[in-house]
SERO-4910 file (N, C-alpha, C, O; in steps of 0.05 Angstrom, whole numbers):
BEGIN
 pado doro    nc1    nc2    nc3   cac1   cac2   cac3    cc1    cc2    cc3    oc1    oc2    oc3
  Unk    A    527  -3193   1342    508  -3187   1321    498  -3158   1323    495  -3148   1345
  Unk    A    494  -3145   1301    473  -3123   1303    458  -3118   1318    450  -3139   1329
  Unk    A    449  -3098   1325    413  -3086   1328    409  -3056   1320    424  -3038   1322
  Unk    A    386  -3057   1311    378  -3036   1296    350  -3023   1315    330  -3034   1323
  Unk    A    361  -2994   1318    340  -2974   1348    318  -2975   1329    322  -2967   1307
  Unk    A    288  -2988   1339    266  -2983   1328    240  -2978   1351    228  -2992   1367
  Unk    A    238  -2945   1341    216  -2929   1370    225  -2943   1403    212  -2955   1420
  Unk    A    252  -2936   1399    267  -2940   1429    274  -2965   1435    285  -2968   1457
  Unk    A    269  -2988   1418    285  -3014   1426    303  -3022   1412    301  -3017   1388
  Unk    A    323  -3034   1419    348  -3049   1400    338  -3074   1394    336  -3092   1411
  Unk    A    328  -3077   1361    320  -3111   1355    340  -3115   1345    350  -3096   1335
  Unk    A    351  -3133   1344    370  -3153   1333    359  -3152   1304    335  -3150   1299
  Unk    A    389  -3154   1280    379  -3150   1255    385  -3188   1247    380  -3196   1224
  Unk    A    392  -3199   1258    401  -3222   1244    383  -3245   1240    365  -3248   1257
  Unk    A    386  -3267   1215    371  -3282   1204    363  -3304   1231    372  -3305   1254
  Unk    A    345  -3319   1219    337  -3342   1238    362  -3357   1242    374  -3352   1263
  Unk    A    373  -3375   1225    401  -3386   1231    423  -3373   1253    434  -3383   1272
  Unk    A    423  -3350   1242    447  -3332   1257    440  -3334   1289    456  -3337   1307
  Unk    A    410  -3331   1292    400  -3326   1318    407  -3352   1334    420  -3354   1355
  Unk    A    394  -3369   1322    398  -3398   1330    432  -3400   1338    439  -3404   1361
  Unk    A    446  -3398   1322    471  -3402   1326    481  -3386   1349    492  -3399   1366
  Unk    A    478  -3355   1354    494  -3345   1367    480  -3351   1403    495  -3350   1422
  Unk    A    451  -3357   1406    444  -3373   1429    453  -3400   1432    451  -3411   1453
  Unk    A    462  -3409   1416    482  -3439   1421    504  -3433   1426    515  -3446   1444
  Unk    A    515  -3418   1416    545  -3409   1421    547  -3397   1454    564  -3407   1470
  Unk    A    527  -3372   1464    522  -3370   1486    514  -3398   1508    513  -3388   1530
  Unk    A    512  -3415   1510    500  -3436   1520    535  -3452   1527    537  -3469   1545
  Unk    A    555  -3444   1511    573  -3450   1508    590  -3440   1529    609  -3455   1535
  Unk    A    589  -3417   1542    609  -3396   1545    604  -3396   1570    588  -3412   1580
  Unk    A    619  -3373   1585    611  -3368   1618    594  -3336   1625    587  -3320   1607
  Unk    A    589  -3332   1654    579  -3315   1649    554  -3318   1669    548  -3340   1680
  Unk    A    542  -3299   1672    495  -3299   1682    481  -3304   1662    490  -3298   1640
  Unk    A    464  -3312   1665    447  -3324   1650    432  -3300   1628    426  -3279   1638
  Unk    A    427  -3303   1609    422  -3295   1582    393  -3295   1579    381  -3313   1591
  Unk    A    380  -3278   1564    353  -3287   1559    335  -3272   1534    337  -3248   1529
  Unk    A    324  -3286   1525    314  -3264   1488    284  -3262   1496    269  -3275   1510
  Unk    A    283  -3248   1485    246  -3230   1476    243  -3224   1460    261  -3215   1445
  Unk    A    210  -3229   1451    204  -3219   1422    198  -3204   1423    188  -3196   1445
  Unk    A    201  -3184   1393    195  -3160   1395    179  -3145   1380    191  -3129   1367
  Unk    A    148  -3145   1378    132  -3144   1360    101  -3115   1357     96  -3104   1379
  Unk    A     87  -3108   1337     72  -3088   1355     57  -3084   1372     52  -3062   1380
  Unk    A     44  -3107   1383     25  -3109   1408     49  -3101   1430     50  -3078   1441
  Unk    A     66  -3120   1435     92  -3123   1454     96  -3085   1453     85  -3070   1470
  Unk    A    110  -3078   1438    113  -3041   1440     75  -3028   1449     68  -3020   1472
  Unk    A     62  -3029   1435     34  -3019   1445     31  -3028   1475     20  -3012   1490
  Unk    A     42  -3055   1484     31  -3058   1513     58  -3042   1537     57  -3036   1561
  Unk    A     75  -3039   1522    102  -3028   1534     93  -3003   1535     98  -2995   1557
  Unk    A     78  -2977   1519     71  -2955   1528     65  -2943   1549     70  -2921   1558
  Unk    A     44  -2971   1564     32  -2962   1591     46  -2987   1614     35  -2995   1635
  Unk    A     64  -2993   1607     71  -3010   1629     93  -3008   1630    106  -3017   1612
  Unk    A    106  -2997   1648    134  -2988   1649    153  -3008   1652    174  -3013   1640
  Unk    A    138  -3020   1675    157  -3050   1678    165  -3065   1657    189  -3070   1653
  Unk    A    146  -3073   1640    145  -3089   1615    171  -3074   1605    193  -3084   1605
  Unk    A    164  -3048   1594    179  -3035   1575    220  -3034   1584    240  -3034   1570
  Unk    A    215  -3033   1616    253  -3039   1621    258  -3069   1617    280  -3076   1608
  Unk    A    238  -3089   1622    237  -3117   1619    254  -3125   1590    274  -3140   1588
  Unk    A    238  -3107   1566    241  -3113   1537    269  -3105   1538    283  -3122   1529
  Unk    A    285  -3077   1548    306  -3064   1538    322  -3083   1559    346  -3080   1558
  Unk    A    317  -3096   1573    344  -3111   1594    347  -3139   1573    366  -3154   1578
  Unk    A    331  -3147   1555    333  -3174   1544    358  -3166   1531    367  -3145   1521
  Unk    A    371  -3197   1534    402  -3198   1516    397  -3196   1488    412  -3186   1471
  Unk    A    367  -3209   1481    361  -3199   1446    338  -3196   1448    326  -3205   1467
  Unk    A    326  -3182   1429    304  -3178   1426    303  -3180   1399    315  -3164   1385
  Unk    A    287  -3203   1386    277  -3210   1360    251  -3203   1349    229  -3205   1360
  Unk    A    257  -3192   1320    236  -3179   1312    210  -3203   1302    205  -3211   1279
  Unk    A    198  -3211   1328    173  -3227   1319    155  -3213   1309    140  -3200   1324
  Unk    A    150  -3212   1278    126  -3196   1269    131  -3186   1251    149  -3169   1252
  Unk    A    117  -3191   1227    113  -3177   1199    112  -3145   1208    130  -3129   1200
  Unk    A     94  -3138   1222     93  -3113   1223    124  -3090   1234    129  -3067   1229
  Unk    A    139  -3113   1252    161  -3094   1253    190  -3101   1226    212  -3094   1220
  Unk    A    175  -3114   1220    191  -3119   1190    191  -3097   1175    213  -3086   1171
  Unk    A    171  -3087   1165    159  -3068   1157    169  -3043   1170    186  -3030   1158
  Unk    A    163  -3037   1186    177  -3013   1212    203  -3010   1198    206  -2993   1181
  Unk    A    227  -3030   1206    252  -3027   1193    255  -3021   1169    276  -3010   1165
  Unk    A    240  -3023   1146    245  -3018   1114    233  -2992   1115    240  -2979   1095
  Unk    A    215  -2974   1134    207  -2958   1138    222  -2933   1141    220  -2911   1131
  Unk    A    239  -2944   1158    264  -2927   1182    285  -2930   1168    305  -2917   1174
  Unk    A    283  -2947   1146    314  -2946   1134    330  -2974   1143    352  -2979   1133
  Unk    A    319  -2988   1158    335  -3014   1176    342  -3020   1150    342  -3009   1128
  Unk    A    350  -3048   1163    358  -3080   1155    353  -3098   1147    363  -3112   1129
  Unk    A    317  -3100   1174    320  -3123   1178    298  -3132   1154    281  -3118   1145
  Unk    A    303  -3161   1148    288  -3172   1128    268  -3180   1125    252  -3178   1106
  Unk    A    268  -3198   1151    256  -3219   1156    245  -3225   1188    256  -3217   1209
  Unk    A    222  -3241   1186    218  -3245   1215    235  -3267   1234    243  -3288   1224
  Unk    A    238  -3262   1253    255  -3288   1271    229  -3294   1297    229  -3287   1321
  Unk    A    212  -3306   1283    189  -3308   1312    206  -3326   1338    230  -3329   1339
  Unk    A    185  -3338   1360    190  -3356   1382    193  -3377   1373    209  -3391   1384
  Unk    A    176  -3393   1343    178  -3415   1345    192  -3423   1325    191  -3447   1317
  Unk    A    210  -3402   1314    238  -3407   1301    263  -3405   1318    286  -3414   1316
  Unk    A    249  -3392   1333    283  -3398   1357    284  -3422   1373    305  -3431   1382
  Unk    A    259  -3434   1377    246  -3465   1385    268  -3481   1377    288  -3491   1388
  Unk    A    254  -3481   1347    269  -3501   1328    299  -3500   1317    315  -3518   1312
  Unk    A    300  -3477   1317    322  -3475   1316    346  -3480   1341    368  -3488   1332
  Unk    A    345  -3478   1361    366  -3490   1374    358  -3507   1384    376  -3518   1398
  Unk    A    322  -3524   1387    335  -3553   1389    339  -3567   1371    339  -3590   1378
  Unk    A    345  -3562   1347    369  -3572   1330    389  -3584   1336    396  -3608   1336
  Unk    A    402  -3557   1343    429  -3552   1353    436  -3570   1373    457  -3583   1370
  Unk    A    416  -3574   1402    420  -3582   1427    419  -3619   1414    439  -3633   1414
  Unk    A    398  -3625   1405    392  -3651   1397    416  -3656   1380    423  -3680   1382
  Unk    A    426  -3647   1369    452  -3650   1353    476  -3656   1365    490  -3674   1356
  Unk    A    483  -3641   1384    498  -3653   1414    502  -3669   1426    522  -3683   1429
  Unk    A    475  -3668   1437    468  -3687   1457    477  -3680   1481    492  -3660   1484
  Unk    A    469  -3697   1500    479  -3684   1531    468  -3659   1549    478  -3654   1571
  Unk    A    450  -3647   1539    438  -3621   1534    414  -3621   1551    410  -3644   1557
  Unk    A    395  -3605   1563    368  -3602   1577    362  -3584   1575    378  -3566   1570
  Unk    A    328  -3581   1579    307  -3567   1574    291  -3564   1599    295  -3582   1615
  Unk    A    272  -3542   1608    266  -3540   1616    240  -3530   1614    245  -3507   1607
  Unk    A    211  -3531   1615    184  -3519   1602    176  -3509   1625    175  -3524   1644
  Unk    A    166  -3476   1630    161  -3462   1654    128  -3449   1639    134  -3429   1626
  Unk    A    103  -3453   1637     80  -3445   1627     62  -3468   1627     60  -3490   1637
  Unk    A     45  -3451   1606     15  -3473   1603      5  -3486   1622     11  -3483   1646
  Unk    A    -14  -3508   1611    -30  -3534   1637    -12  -3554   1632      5  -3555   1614
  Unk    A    -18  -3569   1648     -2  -3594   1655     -8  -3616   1629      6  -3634   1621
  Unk    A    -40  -3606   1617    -41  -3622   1592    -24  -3613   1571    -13  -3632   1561
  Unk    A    -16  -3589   1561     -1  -3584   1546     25  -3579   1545     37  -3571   1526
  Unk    A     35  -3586   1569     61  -3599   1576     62  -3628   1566     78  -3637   1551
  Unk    A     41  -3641   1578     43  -3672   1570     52  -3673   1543     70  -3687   1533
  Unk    A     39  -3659   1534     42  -3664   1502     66  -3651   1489     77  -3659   1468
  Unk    A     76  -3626   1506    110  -3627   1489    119  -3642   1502    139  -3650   1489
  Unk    A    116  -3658   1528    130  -3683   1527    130  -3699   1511    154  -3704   1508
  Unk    A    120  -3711   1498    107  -3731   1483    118  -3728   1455    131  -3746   1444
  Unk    A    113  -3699   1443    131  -3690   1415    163  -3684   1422    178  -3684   1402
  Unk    A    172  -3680   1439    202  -3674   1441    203  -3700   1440    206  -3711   1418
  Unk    A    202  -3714   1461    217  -3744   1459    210  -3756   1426    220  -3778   1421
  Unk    A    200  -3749   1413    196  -3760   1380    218  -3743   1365    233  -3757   1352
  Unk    A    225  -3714   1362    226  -3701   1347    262  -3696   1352    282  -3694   1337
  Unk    A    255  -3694   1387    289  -3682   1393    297  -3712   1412    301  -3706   1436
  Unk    A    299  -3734   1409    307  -3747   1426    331  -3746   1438    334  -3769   1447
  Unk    A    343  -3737   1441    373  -3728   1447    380  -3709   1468    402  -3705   1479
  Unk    A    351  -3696   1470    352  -3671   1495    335  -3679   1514    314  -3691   1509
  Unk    A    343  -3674   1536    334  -3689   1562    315  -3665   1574    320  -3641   1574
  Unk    A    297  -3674   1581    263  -3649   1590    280  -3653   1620    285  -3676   1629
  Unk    A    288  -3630   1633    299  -3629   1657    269  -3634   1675    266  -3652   1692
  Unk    A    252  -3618   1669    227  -3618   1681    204  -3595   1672    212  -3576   1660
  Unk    A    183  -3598   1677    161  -3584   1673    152  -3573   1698    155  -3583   1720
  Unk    A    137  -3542   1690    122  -3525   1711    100  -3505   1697    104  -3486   1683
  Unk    A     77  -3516   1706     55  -3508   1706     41  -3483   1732     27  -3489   1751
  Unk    A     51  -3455   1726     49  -3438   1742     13  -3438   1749     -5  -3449   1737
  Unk    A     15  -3424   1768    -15  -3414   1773    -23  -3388   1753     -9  -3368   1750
  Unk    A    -42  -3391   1743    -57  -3377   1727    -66  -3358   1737    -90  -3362   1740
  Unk    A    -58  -3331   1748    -53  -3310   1753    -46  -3290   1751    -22  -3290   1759
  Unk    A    -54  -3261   1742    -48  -3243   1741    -20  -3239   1754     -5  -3237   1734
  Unk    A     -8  -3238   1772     15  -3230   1786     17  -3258   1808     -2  -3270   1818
  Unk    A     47  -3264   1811     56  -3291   1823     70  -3277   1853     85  -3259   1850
  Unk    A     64  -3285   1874     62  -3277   1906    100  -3279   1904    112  -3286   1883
  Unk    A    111  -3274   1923    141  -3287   1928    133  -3317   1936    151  -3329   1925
  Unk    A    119  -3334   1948    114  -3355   1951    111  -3377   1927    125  -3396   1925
  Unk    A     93  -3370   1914     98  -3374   1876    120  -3378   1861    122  -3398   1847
  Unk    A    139  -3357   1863    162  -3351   1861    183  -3369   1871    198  -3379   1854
  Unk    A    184  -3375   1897    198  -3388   1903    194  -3411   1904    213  -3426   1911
  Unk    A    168  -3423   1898    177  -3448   1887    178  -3454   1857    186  -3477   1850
  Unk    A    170  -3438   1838    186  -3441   1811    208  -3432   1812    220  -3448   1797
  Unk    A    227  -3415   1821    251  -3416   1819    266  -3437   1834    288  -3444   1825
  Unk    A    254  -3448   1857    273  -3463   1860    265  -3500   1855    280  -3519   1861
  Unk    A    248  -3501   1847    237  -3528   1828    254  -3533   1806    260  -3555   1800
  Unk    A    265  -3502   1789    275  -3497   1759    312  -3499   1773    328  -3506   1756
  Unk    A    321  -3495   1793    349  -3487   1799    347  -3518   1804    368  -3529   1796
  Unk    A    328  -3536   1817    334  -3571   1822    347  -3582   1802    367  -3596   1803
  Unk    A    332  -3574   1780    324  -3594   1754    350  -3579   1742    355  -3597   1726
  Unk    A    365  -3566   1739    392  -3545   1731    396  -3558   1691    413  -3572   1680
  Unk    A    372  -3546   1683    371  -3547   1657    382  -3523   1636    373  -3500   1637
  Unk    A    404  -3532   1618    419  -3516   1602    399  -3499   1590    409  -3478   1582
  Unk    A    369  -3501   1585    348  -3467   1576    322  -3473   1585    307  -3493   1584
  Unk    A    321  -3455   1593    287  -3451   1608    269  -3436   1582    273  -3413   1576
  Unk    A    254  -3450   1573    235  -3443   1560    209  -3432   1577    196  -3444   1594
  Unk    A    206  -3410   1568    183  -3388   1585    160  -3383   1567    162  -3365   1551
  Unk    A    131  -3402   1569    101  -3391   1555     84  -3383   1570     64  -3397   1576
  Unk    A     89  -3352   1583     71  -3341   1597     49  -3329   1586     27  -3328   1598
  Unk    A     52  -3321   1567     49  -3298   1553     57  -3273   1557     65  -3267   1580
  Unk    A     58  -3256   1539     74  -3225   1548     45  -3207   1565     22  -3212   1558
  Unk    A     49  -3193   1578     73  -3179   1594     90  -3203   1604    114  -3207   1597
  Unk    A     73  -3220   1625     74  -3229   1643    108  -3247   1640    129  -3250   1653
  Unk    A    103  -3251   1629    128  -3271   1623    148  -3251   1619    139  -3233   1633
  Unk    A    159  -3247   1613    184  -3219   1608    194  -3207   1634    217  -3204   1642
  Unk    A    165  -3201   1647    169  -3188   1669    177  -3204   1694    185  -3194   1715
  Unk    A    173  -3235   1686    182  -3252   1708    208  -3247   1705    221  -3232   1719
  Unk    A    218  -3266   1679    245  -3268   1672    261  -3247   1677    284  -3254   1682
  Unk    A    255  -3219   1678    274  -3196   1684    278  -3190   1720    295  -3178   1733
  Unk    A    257  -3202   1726    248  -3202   1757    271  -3220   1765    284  -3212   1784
  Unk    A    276  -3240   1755    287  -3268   1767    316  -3278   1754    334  -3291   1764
  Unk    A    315  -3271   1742    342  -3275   1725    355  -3288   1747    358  -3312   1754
  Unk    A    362  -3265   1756    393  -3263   1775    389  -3289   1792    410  -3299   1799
  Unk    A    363  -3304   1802    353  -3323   1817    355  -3350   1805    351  -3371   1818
  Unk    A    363  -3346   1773    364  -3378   1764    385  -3382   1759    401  -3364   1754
  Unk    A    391  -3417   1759    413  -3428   1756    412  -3442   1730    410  -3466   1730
  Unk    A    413  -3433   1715    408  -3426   1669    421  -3408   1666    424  -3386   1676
  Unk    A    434  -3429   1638    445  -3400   1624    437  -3394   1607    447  -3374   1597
  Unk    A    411  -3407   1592    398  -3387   1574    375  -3392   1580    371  -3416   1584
  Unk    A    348  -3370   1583    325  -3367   1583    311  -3350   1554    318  -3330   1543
  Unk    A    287  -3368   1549    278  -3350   1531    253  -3347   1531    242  -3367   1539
  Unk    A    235  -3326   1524    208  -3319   1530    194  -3326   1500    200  -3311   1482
  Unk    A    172  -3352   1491    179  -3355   1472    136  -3355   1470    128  -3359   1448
  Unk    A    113  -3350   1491     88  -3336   1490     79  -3373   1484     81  -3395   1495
  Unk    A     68  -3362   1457     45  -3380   1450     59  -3410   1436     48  -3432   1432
  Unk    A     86  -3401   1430    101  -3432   1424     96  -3454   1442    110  -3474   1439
  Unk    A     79  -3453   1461     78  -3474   1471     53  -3488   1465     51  -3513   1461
  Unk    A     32  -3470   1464     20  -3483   1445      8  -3492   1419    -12  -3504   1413
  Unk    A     31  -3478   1404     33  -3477   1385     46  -3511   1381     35  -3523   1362
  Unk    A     68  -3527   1395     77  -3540   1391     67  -3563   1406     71  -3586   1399
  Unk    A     50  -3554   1430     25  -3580   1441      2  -3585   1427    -15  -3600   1435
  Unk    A      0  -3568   1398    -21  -3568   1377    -47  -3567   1388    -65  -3582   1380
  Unk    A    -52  -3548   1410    -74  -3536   1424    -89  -3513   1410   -112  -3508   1405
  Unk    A    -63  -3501   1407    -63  -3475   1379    -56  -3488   1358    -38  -3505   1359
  Unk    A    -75  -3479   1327    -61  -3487   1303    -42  -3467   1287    -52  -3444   1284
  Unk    A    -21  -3470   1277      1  -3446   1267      3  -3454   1244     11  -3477   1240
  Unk    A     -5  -3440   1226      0  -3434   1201     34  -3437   1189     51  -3420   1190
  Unk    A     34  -3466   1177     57  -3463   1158     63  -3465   1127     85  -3469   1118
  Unk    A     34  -3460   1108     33  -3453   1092     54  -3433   1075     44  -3410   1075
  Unk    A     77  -3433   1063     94  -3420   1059     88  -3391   1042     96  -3369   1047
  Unk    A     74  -3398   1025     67  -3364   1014     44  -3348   1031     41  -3325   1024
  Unk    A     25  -3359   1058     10  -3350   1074     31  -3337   1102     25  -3319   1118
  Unk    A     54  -3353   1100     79  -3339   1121     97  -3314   1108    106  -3294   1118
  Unk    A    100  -3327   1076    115  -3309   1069    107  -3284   1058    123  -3269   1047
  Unk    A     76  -3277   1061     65  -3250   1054     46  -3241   1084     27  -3227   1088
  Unk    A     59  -3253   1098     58  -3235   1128     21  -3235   1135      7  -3215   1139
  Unk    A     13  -3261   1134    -13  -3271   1128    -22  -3284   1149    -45  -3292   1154
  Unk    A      1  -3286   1161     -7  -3313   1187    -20  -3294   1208    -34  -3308   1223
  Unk    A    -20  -3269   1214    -37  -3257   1241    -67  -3262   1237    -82  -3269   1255
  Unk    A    -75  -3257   1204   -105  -3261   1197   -116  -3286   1210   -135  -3288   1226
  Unk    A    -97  -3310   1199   -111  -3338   1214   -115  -3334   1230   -138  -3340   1237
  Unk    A    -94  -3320   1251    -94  -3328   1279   -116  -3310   1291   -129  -3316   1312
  Unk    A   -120  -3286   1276   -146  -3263   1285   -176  -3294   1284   -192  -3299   1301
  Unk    A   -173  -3302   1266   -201  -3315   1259   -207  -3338   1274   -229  -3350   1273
  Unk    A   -180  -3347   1292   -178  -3370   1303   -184  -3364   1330   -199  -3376   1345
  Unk    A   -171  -3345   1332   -178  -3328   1365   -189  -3303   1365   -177  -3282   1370
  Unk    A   -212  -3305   1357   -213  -3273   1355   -217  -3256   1373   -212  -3232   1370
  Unk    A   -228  -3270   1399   -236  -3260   1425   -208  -3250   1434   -202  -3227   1438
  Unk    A   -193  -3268   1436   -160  -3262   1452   -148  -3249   1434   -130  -3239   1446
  Unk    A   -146  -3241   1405   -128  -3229   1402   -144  -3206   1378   -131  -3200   1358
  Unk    A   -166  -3197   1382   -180  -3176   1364   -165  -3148   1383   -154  -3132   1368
  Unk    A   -163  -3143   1402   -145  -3117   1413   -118  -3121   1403   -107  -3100   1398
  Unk    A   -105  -3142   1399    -78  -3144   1396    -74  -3128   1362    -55  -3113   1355
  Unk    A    -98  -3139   1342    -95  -3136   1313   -103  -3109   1311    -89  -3090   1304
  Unk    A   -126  -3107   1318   -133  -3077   1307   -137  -3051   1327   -150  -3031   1321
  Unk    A   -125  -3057   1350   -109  -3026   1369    -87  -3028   1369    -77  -3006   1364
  Unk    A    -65  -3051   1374    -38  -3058   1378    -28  -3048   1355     -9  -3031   1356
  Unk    A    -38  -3055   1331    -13  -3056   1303    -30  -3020   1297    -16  -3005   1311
  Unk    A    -42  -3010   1290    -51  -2979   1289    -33  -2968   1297    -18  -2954   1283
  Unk    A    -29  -2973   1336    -16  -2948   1349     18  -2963   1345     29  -2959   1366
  Unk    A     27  -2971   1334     56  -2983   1335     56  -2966   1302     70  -2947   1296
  Unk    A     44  -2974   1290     44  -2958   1252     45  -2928   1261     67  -2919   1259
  Unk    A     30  -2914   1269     24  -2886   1274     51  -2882   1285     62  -2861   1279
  Unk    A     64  -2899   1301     90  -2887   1322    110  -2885   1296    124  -2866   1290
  Unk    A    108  -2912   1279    132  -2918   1260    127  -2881   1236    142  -2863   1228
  Unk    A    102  -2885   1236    104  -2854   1211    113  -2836   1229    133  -2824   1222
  Unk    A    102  -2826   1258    110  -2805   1262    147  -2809   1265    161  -2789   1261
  Unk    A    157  -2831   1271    183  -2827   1269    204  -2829   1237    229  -2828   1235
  Unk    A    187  -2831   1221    195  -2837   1195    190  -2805   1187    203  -2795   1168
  Unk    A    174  -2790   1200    170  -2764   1190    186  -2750   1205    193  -2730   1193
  Unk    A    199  -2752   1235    213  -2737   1249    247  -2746   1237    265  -2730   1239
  Unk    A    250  -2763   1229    278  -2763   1215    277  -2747   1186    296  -2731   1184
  Unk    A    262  -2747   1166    269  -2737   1143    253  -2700   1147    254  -2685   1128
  Unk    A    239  -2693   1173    252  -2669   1175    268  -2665   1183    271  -2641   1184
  Unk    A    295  -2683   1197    318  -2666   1214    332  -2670   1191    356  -2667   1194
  Unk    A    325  -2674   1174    353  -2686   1150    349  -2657   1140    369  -2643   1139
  Unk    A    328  -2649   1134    331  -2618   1119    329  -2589   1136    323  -2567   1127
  Unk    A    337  -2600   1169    342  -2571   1180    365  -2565   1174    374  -2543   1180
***
């Protein structure tokens, strides 16, 4: 598939379907293990000052444009891309796919143990067909010791589940997954934040169709959280817009030197 360079990252230009498909198709094949990130303006705003983060994002096998605002960015720059492909369309979308199969496993590496319970509880309703290899409830911590480490990685290599689903939140999560890769026994991992509780209905997500489809859903979520994510809305998306003009202005002067 595509990707299209936006302020130094390669997002993937392709539809929700496509995405879904071509991580199923990967899941298929041989190879090290694989892994996607979203790619959105908080995510670039927090990548400025964190270097780690920022090789973390450019080592992902995709990086999907989660976010109206880099939607926007691309029609800006001239892209592609159309449309958003968030975390909890790549969710759904390949456990589709897997539940369609059958034979298939999962793996949940985030959140509390209550909101694990409870995608236990909704997978076995929704995807019965895919087998929960196992659940892990990290320690809630800034930074995870090698001790930490080694026993989520090797708790996750027991249970040897065909995708490790990752709700750390970003940085943190990205930077595991890039850290560890090479350490798990998966072939696809994906970093997918607040989908977890988005889908343990701890968080509520907006699926009102003309409130998604006019790029409306950050407001809820500002009003819903406003404590956790008032830096994300109104410093994150500013300094990611400011980057997108100054680079929208540094291409159409080189066009007329």
């Amino acid at each position: 598939m595509m990707k299209e360079h936006i302020l130094g990252y390669d997002v993937d230009t392709f539809s929700v379907d496509e995405c879904a498909e071509e991580l199923f198709d990967r899941l298929r094949g041989e190879g090290r293990s694989s892994w996607l990130a979203c790619f959105n303006p908080h995510s670039y705003a927090l990548s400025l000052k964190d270097e780690p983060f920022s090789r973390a994002l450019k080592a992902a096998d995709w990086l999907v444009p989660d976010g109206t605002g880099v939607v926007l960015a691309s029609r800006q720059l001239g892209g592609t891309i159309r449309g958003r492909v968030t975390g909890s369309d790549v969710f759904a979308g390949l456990n589709k796919r897997l539940n369609a199969v059958g034979n298939m496993s999962v793996f949940f590496l985030g959140a509390t143990d209550e909101s694990l319970g409870l995608i236990r509880q909704r997978m076995a309703h929704e995807y019965p067909d895919i087998a929960i290899a196992g659940t892990f409830s990290p320690p809630f911590k800034e930074e995870f010791s090698e001790a930490d480490n080694r026993v989520m990685i090797e708790t996750i290599n027991k249970a040897r589940p065909d995708v490790l689903w990752v709700g750390m939140s970003a940085p943190k999560q990205e930077k595991w997954i890039s850290l560890n890769r090479d350490r798990l026994d998966v072939k696809l991992i994906a970093a997918v934040g607040a989908v977890f509780d988005f889908y343990a209905g701890t968080i509520k997500r907006e699926t009102d169709s003309w409130i998604v489809n006019h790029g409306l859903e950050w407001l809820l979520r500002l009003v819903q959280e406003p404590q956790r994510l008032w830096r994300r809305t109104l410093v994150s998306g500013p300094v990611f817009f400011w980057n997108v003009f100054r680079e929208r202005f540094r291409k159409r002067f080189f066009v007329f030197l």
